[in-house]
N, C-alpha and C positions, 0 to 999 in steps of 0.2 A: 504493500500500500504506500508507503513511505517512496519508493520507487516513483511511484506513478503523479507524487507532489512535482515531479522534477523532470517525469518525460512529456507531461502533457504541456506544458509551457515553454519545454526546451524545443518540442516537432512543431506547436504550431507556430513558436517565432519561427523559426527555418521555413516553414509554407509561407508567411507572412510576408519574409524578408523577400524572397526568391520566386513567389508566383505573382507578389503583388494583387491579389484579389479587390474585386469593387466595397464589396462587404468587410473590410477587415475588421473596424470597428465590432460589427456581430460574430465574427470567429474570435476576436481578440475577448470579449465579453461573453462567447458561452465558453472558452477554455478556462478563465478564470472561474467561472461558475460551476466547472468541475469538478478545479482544482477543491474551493469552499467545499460543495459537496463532500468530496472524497474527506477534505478535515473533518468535515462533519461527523462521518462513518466511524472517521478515526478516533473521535472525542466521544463519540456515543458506547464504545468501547473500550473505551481506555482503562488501563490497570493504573490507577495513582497510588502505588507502592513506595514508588522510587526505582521502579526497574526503568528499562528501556525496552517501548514495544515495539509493535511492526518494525522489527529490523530486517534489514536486509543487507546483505554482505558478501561478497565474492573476492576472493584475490586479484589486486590490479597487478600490483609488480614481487608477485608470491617468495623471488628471491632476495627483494630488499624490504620486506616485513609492511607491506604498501598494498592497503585493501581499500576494496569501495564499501565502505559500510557505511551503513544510517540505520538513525532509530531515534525514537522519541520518549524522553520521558517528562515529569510536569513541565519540567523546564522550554525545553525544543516545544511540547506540546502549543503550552501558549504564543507563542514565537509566532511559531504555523501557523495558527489560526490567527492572529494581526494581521500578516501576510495574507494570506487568501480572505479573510475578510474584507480587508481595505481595498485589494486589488480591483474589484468588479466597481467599486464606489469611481476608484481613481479614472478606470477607461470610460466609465460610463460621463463621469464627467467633464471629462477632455473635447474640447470643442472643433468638430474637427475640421473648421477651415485655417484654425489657428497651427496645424499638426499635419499640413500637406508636404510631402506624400504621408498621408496615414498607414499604409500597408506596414513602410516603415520605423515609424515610430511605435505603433500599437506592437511590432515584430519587438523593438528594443527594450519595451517597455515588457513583453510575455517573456523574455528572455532574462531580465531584471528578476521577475518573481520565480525561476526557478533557480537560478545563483542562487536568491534569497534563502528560500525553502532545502535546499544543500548547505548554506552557512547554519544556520538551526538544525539540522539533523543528522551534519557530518561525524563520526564518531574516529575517523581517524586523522591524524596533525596534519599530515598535508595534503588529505581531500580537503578539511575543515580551509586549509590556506590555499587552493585551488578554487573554491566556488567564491571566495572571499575577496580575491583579487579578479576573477570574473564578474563579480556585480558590478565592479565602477568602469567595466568594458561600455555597456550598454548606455549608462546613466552620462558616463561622460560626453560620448556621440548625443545625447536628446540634448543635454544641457549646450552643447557647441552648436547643434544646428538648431534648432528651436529658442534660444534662449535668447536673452535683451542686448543690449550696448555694452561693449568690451564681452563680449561673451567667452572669445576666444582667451583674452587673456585672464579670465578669471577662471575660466572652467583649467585650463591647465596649471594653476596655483592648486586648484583643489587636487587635480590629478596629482600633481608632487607633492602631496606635503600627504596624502591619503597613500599612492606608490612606497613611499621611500620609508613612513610608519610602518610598511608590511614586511617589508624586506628585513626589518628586526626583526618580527616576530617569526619568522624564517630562519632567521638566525638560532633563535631560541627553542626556536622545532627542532631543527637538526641538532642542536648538541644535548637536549634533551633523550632524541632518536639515540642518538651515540652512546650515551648511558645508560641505555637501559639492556638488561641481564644476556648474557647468549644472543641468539640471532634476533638482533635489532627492529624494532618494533614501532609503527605511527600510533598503536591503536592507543582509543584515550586510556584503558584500565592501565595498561603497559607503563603510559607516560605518569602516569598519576603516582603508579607505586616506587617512582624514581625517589631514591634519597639523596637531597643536595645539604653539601655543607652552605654555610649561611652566606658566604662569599657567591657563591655560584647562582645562590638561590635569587640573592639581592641582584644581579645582573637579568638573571633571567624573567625576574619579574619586570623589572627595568622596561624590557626591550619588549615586552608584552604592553606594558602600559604607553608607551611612545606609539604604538600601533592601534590600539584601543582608545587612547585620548583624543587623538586627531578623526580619529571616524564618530565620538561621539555628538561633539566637542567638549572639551572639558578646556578652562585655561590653563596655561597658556596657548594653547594648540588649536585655538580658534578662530584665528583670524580671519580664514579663507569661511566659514560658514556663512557671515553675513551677504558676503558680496555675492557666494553663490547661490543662497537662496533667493537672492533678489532677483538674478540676473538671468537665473532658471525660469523657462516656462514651467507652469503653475504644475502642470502635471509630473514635472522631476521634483519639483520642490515638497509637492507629495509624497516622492518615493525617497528622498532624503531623508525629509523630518519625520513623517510616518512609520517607515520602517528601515531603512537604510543607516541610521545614526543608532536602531537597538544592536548590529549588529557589534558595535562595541561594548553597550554593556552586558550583550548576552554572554562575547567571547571573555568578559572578566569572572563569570563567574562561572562559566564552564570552564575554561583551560587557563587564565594567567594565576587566579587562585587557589587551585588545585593541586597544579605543576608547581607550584613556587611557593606555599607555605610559609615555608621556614624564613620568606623575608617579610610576612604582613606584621610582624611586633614591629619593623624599625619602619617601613616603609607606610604603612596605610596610615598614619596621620598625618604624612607630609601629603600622601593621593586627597584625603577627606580635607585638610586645607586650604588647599588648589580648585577643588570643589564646589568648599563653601564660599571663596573670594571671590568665585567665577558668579556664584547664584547674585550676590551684590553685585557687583562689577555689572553682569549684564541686565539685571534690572533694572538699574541707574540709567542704563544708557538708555535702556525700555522706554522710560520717562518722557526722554527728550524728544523721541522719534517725533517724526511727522509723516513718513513713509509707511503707510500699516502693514505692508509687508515684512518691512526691515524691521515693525517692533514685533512681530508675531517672529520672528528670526532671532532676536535677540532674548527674549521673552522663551524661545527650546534652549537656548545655552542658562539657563534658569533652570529652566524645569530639569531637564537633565544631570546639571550638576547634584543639584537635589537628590535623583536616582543614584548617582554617584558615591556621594554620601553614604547614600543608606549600604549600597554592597560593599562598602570598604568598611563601614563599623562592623558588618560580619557577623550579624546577630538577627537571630531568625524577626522580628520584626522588621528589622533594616532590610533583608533581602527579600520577605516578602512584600514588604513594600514595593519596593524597587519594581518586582515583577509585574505588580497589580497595574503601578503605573506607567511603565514603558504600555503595558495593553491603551491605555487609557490616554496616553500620551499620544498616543501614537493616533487613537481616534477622533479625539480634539484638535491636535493641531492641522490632519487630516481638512477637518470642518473649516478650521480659520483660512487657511487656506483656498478653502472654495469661497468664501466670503469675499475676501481679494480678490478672486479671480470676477466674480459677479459683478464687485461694485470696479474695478476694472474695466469691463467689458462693456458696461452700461455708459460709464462715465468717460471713460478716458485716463484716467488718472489713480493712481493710489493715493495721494498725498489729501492729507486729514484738514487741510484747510480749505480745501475744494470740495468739503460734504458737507451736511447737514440737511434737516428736513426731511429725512429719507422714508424713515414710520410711520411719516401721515401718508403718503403712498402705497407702500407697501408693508402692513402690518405682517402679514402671512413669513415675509424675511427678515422682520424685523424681531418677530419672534422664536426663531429658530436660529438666530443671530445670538439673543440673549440666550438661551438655553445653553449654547456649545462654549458663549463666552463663561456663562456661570461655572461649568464644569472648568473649564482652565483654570479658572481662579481658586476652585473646590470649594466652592460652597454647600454645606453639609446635603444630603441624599442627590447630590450630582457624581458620577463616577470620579472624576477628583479630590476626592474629598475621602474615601476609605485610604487611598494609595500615601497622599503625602499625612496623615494621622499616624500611619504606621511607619513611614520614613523618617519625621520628626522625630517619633519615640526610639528608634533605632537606631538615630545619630545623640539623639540626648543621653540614653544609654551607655555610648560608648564615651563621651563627652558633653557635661550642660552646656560649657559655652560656647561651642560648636553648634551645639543643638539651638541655643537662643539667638544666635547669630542666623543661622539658617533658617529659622519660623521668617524671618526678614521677607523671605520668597512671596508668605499667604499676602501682607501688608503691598509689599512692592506690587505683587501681579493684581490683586485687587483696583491699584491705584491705576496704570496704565492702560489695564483691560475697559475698567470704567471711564475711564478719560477719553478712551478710544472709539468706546461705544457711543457714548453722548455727544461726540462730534462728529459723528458719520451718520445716527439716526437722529438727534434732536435740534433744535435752534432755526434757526432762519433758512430756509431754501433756497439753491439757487436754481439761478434759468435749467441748468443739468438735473440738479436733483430733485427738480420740484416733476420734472417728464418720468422721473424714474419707473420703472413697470413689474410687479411683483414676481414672483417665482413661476416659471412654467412649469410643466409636467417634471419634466426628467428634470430638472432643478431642485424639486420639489424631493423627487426623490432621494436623491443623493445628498440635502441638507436634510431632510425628514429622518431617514435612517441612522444620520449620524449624532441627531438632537435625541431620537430613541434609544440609541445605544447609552448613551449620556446618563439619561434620565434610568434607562432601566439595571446598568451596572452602577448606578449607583444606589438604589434601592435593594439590586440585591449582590453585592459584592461575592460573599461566601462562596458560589459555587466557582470561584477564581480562584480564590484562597485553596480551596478543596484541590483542584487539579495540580498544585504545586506544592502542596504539603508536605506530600510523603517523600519526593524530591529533594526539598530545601530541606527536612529532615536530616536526609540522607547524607549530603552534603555536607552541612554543618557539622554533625557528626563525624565524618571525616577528615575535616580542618577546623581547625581549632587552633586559635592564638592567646 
């Protein structure tokens, strides 16, 4: 099953890329509806033990210890399901005179979700570094042809500074590989059971975290986020901030803290520092925007950091947090983004001093506008709002004043979010925003579903909790500092 996350979007980008069909947009959105499906099936059965299920595994290079395996357990399970969740929202919203030739975009963008879907389920080091260094194949080409002013030079900033983070953690595969007992071995149980002295361990964690900081962003490694989520058409900046940015914090707590132990006593409050300075540092800046795109950009290296936190304090509320809200994050920031994209497309413009009056037009957006913005912010039964309670308590845990310095996030993101809101739907209309025109159908759909998700994981969080328990259990158990 787990196979078929990853051939059904890997064959039909190749038909996409290479036949170019009239319909690609509806091949490109019933594969992703599959793929959901097929999660579905997988979720409807799932074992939340803390095993690893639906695997599947064959020898790739059988004399150098180099297998294709996959499998899921709570961890990968949630992951997937982000992934093929958001996917169908993403294509379905993509507008496709904005995305000509379509064949090939909707090809780069089906191709994107199964990298993806292999970064989540890879169970060996250098599959897991093979589909990981394949996702920013796809994403880099949308973002260079599709995307705004300076595109080329911004998208190749992200490319190097995303590149050159992976090339460590390559590094840190193979000397890992090297140490492990008799004939040398990628698989995770193999690399896990490596004992490093502390020296070795503090490098290799090192050279995991330079590769996982820059894909999340965390500071200092964030420079290239802003410029590239601006400068991305809407539909990459989707696949960035929605699920493309968890593949780092998924890989820290699958493989840099697993492998590398023995250096989270010296090293994880200098990671949870960097963290917490990044959560202010880009709030602050949140503030000032006037670009709503660039504050809903600045406002993920927030949110993020926040997650960051929580899996480096190392304590089962901190990483279940983390979990709850990469899901949660990943479907908010999703929304804001089509927000942008809407009052964009209608207007002309992103910039916040060019709206208002927008609500007395279009209530039906204006109200699904607030819902997705409430959850960003967490305010209490919005899906936001379980994820950072429990990220709070999991950094205060590990440290209060870490932890009272980071509550700064609910404060900051409240302030911006509502600042932002209030200038875009309320006050004086102009000639543009006063014409504005409510949601259509498929508008409708794609902010409806994602203001439902909002409301209804937030009301009932638990059965999230539940598929990662026995997981983070496990783990935790595990590692231990």
């Amino acid at each position: 099953m787990s196979l078929y996350l990853i051939l059904i979007p890997f064959i039909s980008s190749l038909f996409l890329l290479l036949a170019r069909p009239a319909a690609s947009r509806s091949i490109a959105l019933a594969a992703s509806l599959a793929n959901l499906a097929i999660t579905l099936f997988a979720l409807a059965g799932f074992n939340g033990d803390g095993s690893f299920n639906h695997e599947f595994s064959v020898p790739w290079v059988s004399g150098a210890g180099i297998h294709f395996r996959l499998g899921m357990d709570g961890i990968s399970m949630l992951m997937v399901l982000l992934s093929n969740l958001l996917a169908p929202l993403i294509i379905l919203s993509s507008d496709g005179e904005k995305y000509r030739p379509e064949a090939r975009y909707f090809g780069l963008l089906l191709m994107m979700l199964g990298a993806l879907n292999g970064v989540f389920m890879a169970l060996d080091g250098l599959l897991f570094y093979v589909f990981y260094e394949l996702a920013l194949i796809p994403i880099y080409f949308i973002c260079a042809i599709w995307g705004g002013d300076n595109r080329i030079r911004v998208t190749m900033k992200f490319f190097i500074y995303t590149f050159v983070g992976s090339l460590f953690m390559l590094v840190a595969l193979i000397y890992m590989y090297l140490q492990t007992p008799g004939t040398h071995s990628f698989l995770w149980e193999d690399l896990v059971n490596v004992q490093l002295s502390s020296s070795a361990a503090w490098w290799v964690a090192v050279a995991f975290f330079l590769a996982f900081a820059v894909k999340m962003p965390v500071f200092p490694f964030h420079t290239w986020q802003p410029d590239t989520y601006t400068t991305a058409p809407t539909g990459g900046t989707m696949l960035l901030a929605g699920i493309m940015l968890k593949m780092g914090t998924y890989g820290v707590i699958r493989w840099m803290v697993p492998l590398a132990p023995e250096s989270l006593h010296d090293l994880a409050p200098i990671f949870i520092g960097l963290a917490v300075f990044g959560i202010v540092y880009a709030s602050i800046i949140a503030i000032k925007q006037s670009d709503l795109k660039r504050l809903i950009a600045y406002s993920s290296i927030a949110h993020v950091g926040l997650i960051a936190a929580g899996i480096f304090a190392w304590n089962k509320l901190g990483v279940q947090g983390s979990l709850i809200q990469m899901l949660n994050h990943g479907i908010n920031v999703v929304g804001l983004f089509y927000v942008v994209e809407l009052l964009e497309r209608r207007l002309g413009t992103r910039s916040l001093s060019e709206m208002g009056g927008i609500a007395k037009n279009a209530p039906l957006f204006a109200t699904l506008f607030m819902v997705i913005m409430l959850g960003a912010v967490a305010v209490p039964l919005t899906n936001g709002f379980p994820g950072e309670f429990l990220l709070l308590n999991g950094v205060w845990n590990f440290n209060p004043w870490l932890g009272a310095i980071a509550g700064l996030t609910i404060i900051f993101g409240a302030v911006y979010m509502l600042r932002a809101y209030g200038l875009v739907m309320f006050g004086p209309a102009n000639e543009a925003t006063a014409q504005f025109e409510d949601l259509n159908t498929r508008e409708l759909v794609v902010l409806g579903a994602v203001a439902l998700m909002v409301v209804a994981f937030g009301f009932f969080p638990q059965w999230i909790l539940n598929i990662t328990d026995g997981s983070v259990n496990r783990i935790l158990g595990a590692v231990q500092f």
